[in-house]
C-alpha positions as CSV (number, residue, x, y, z in Angstrom):
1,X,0.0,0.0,0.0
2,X,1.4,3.4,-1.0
3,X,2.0,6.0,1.8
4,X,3.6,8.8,2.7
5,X,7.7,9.3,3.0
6,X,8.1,7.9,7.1
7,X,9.7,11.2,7.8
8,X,5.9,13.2,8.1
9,X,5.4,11.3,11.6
10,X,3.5,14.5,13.0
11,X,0.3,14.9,13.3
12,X,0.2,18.1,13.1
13,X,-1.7,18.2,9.1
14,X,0.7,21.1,8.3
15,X,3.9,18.5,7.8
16,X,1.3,16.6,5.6
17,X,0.6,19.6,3.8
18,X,4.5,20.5,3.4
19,X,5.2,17.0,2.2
20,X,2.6,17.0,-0.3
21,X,2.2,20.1,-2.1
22,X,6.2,21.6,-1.4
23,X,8.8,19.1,-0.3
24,X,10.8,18.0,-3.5
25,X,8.9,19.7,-5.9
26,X,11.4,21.8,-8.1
27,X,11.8,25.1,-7.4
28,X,13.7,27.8,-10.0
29,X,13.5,31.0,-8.5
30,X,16.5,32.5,-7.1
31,X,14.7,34.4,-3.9
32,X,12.4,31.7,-3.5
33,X,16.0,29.0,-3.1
34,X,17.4,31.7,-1.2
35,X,14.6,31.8,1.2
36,X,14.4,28.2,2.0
37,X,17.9,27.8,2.1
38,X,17.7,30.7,4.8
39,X,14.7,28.9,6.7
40,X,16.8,25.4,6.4
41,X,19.8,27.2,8.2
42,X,17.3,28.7,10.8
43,X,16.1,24.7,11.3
44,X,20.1,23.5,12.7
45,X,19.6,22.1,15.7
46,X,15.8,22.1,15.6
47,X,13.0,20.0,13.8
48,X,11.6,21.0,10.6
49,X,8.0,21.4,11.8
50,X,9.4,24.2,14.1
51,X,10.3,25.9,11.4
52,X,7.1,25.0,8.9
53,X,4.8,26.7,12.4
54,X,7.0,29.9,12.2
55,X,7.5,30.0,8.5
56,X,4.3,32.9,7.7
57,X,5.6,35.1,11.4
58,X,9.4,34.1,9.5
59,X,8.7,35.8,6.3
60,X,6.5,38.8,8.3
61,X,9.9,39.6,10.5
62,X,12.0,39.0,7.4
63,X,10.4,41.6,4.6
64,X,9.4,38.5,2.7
65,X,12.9,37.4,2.9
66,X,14.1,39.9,0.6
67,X,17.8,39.7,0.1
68,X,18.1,43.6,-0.9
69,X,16.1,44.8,2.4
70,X,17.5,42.5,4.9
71,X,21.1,42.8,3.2
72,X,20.7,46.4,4.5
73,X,19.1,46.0,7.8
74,X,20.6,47.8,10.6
75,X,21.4,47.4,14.4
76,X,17.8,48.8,15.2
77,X,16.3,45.5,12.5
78,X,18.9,43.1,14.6
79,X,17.3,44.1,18.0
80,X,13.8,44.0,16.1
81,X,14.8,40.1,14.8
82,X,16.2,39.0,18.5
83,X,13.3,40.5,20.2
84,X,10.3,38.3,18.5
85,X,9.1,35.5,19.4
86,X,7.2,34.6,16.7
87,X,10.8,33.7,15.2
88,X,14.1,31.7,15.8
89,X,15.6,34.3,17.8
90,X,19.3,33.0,17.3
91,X,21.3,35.5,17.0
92,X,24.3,33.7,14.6
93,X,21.3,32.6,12.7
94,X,20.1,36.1,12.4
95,X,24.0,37.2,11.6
96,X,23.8,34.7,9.3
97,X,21.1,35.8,7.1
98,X,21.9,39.1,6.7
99,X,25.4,38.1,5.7
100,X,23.9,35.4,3.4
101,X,22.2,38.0,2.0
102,X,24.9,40.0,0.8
103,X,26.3,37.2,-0.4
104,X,23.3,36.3,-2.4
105,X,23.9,40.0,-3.7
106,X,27.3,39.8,-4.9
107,X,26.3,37.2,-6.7
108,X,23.7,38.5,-8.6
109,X,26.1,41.6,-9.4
110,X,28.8,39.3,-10.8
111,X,26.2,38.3,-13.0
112,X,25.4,35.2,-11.4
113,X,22.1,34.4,-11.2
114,X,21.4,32.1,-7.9
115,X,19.0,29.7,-9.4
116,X,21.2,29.2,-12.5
117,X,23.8,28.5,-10.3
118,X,22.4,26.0,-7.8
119,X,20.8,23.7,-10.8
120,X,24.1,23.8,-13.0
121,X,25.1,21.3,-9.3
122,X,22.6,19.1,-10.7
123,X,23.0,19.2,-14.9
124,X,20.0,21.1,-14.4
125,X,17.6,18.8,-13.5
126,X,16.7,16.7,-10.5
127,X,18.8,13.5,-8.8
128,X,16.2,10.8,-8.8
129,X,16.9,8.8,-6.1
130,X,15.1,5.0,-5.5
131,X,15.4,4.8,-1.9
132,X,12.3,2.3,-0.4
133,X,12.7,3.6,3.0
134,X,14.0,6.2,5.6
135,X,17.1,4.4,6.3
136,X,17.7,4.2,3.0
137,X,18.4,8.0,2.6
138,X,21.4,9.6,3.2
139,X,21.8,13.0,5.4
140,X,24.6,14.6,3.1
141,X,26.6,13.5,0.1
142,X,29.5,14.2,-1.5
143,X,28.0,16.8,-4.0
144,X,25.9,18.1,-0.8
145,X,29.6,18.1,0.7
146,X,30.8,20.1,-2.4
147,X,27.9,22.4,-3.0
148,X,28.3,23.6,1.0
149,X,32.5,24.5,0.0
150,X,31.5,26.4,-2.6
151,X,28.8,28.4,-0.7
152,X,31.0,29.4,2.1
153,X,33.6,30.4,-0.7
154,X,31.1,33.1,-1.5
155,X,31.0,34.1,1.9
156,X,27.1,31.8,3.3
157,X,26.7,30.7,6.6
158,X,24.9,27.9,8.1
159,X,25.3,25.9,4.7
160,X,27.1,22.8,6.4
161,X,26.8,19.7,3.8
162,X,23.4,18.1,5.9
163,X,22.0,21.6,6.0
164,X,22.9,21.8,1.9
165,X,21.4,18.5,1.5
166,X,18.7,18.5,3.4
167,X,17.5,22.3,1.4
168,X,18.4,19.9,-2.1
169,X,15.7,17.8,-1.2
170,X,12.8,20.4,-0.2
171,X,13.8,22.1,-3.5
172,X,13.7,19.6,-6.1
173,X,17.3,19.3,-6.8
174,X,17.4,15.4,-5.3
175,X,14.0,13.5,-5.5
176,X,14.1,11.6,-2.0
177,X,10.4,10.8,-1.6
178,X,10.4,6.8,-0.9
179,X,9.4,4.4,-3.8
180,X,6.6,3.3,-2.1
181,X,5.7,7.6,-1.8
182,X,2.5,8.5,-4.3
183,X,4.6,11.6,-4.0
184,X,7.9,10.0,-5.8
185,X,6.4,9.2,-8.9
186,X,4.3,13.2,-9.2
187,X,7.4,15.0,-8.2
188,X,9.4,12.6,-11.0
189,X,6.6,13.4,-13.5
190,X,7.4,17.6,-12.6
191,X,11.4,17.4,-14.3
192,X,11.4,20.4,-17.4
């Protein structure tokens, strides 16, 4: 009988929801990848569905996560950040973003466009993995291992090989739903 990955083990419907309508469906926008690889460095240390609950206050506090307005935010927008609960108020992750930010920026001025970029990792289309189960799936990888180096070359933080890896699958670039998924087959059928 077909079910769902073992990871969405919540019942909370919104990590239903997450798994099947976002998680591994390719995404090609640059601020959209930026964003979740932003809200996959907030997650270090905690569990997804944290994140997924503060996503919507996440993207309030963040201007939409932005990389031109929160590559300029000030002291005043730091206290702002550490002050709300409705976030993760971690103050290297906070660093973080903003620096990831002008990162993000430099690239797009060298004429680098970020979504370009990340899918040239991948020969522009997704990894499709067969893995039948959990255990089957792997936490990083060598090109999750490679893509990370390269990042923190441009100057991103929080972009450790499992974090890289881990943002590869919600984004499409590695199709890790399990075999037995009625997800692995839709998000297969989505390649350009």
């Amino acid at each position: 009988m077909n079910q769902r990955c073992a990871w969405v083990n919540s019942p909370d419907p919104i990590y239903a929801e997450y798994h099947d309508t976002e998680w591994g469906v390719p995404e090609y926008d640059s601020r959209a990848l930026w964003e979740k690889l932003m809200l996959d460095g907030f997650q270090a240390g905690l569990a997804w569905i944290t994140i997924l609950r503060k996503r919507d206050t996440m993207r309030l506090a963040f201007d939409g996560f932005d990389p031109d307005r929160i590559a300029a935010y000030t002291d005043a927008d730091r206290e702002r950040l550490l002050a709300d609960p409705g976030i993760i108020r971690s103050k290297s992750k906070i660093e973080a973003a903003i620096g990831n930010a002008q990162a993000y920026i430099a690239m797009r001025e060298n004429g680098e466009d970020f979504a370009d970029y990340l899918w040239a990792f991948v020969g522009g289309e997704p990894i499709q993995n067969s893995y039948a189960s959990l255990s089957d799936v792997p936490t990083k990888t060598a090109l999750s291992e490679t893509i990370s180096k390269d990042l923190k070359k441009r100057g991103f933080k929080f972009v450790g090989p499992t974090i890289v890896y881990a943002f590869m699958e919600a984004v499409g670039m590695v199709n890790d739903h399990e075999t037995g998924c009625p997800r692995h087959a839709a998000v297969k059928a989505l390649v350009r």
